[in-house]
C-alpha positions in Angstrom: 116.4 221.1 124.0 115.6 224.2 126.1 118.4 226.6 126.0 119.3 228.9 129.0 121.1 232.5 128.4 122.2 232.7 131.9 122.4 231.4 135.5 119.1 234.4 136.4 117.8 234.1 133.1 114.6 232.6 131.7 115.2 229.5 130.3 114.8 229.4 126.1 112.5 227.2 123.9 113.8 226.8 120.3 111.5 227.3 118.2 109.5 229.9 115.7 109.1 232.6 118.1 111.3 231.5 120.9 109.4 231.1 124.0 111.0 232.5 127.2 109.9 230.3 130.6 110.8 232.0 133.5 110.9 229.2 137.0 109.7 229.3 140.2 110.0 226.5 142.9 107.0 226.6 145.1 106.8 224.0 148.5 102.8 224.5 147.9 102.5 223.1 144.7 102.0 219.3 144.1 102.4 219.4 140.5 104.5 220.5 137.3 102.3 223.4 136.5 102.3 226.6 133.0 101.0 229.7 133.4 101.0 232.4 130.5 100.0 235.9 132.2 97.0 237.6 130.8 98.7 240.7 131.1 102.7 240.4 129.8 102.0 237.1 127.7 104.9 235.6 130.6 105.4 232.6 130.9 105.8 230.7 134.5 106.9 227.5 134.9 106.6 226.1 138.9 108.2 223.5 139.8 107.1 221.6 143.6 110.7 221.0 145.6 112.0 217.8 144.8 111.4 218.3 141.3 114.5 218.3 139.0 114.7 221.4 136.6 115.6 219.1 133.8 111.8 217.5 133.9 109.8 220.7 134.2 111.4 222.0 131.3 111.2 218.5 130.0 107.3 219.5 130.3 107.9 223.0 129.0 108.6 222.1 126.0 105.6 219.4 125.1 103.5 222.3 125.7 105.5 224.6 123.6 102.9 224.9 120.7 100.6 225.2 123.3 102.1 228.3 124.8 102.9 229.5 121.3 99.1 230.0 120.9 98.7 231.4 124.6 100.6 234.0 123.7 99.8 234.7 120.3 95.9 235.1 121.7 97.0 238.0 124.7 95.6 241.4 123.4 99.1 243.6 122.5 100.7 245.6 124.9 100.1 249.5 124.6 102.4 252.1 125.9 100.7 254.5 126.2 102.0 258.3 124.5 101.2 260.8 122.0 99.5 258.8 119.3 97.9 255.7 121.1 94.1 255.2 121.5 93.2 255.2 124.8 89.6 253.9 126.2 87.8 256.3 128.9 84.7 254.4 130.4 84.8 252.5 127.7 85.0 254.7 124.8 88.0 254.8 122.6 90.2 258.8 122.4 93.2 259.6 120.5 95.6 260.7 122.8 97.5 263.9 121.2 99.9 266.7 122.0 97.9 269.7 123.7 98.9 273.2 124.6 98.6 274.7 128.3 99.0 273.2 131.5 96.0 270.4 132.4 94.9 267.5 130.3 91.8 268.2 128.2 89.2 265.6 127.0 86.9 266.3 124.0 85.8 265.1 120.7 86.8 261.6 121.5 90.3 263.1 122.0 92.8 263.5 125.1 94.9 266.5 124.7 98.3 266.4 126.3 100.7 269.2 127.1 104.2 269.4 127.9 106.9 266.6 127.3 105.8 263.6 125.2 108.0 261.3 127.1 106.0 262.5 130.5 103.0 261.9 128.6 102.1 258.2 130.0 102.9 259.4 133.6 100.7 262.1 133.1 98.0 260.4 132.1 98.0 257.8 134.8 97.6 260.3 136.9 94.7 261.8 134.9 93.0 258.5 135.5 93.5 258.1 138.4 91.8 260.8 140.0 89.2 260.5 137.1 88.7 257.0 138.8 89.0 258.1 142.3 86.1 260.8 141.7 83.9 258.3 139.8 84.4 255.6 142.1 84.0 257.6 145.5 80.6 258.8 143.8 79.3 255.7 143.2 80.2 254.1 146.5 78.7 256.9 148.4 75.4 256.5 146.5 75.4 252.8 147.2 76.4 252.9 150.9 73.5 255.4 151.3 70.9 252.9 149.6 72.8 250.2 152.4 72.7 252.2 155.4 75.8 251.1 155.8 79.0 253.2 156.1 82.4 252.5 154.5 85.6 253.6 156.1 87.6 254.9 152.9 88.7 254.6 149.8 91.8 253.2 148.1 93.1 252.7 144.0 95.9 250.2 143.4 96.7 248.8 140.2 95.6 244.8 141.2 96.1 242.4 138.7 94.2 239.6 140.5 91.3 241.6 141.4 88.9 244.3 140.7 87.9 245.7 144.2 87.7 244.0 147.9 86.1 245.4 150.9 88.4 244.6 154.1 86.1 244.4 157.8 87.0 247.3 158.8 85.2 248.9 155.7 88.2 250.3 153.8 87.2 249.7 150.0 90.0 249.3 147.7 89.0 249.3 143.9 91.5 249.1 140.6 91.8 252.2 139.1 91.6 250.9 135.3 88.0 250.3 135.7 87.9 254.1 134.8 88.8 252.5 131.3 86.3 250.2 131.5 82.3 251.0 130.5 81.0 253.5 133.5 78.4 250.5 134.0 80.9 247.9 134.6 82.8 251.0 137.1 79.2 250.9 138.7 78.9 247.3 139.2 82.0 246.6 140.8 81.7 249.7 143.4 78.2 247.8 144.6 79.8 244.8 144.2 82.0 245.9 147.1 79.4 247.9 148.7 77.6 245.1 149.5 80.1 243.5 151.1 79.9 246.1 154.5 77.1 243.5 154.8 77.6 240.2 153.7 81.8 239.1 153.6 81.0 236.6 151.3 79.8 235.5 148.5 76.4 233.9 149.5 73.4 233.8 148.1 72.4 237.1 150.1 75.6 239.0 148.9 74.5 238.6 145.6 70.6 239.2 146.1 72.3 242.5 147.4 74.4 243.2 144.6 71.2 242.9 142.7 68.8 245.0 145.0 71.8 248.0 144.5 72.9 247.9 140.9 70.2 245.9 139.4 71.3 242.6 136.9 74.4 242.6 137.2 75.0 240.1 134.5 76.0 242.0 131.4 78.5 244.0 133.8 79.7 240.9 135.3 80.2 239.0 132.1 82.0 241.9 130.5 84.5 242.0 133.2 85.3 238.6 132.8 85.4 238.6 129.0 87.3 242.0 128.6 88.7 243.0 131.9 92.0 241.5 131.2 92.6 243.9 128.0 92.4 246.9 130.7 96.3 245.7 131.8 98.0 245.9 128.5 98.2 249.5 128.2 101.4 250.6 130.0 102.2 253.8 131.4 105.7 254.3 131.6 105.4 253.8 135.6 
């Protein structure tokens, strides 16, 4: 029988490891429905109104095995510090203490000065404007091939998406793909590019992707293979 540690607390699968279920009613959904996050390894349980808490975890717990091996398969957190390995376009660096002021990359190593417990902050910054530089680069290149102008840029940290394009041309991009290969960084800026053209995703849009980046397929497919393991390394922000 599911256990509960408290009235705001996620509900508690017995078992060998425990299994936390965290609920949430929805008045959209039409079913019981389980949801492990690709990033955390959480585990969301909705419920649609009318439907007693008792059945959905009820249904929680036929699928624990199930969610067992969901979580089991999510790629292991990181927090990121003195000591992890840390992928830049790509490519795997050892992140270390470094003396001085700035951040220094070289010989597959990133050199980080100052307080180790700053050291995650610090680097998301790092990356940031390493993606922000990158990114506007690439989007400038591919407007100019379009003829067609963007309004600016902005980085979030999405978890549902890569990039998006809004009509009035603001392109918005994740800043992790700066950990992802510079090809896959390149895809996803004409990707978006192409959108000040087509907002959709017709048969057009992606002859345009194409006509910018060239196949697009190896980029594409690595995104959706790998793109998730970008959101398991945690900064400390």
């Amino acid at each position: 029988m599911p256990k509960q540690k408290g009235d705001n607390a996620p509900h508690v699968l017995a078992g060998d490891p425990p299994v936390e279920v965290h609920l949430r009613r929805s008045a959209q959904a039409r079913r019981l429905s389980l949801r492990v996050s690709g990033l955390d390894a959480k585990v969301t349980l909705t419920l649609p109104n009318g439907v007693a808490e008792r059945q959905g975890l009820a249904f929680a717990a036929e699928k624990a095995e199930w969610l067992r091996r969901q979580i089991a398969s999510r790629p292991e957190v990181v927090d990121v510090g003195i000591g992890c390995e840390l992928p830049i376009y790509g490519q795997p660096y050892q992140v270390l203490a470094g003396q001085g002021r700035r951040i220094v990359v070289r010989d597959q190593q990133i050199l980080v000065p100052g307080n180790a417990e700053t050291a995650g902050r610090r680097l998301a910054a790092f990356l940031k404007a390493l993606a922000r530089e990158q990114l506007a680069a690439a989007s400038d290149r591919y407007a100019a091939d379009l003829k067609r102008p963007y309004s600016r840029i902005s980085l979030r940290d999405t978890r549902s998406r890569w990039g998006s394009c809004s009509s009035a041309g603001v392109l918005m991009y994740s800043w992790r793909l700066v950990m992802a290969p510079m090809e896959v960084l390149e895809y996803v800026a004409a990707h978006e590019v192409a959108h000040l053209r087509h907002m959709d995703h017709s048969a057009a849009f992606w002859r345009q992707v194409e006509e910018l980046y060239g196949d697009y397929s190896a980029a594409r497919g690595w995104l959706r293979e790998n793109g998730s393991e970008l959101h398991r390394y945690r900064f400390g922000n």
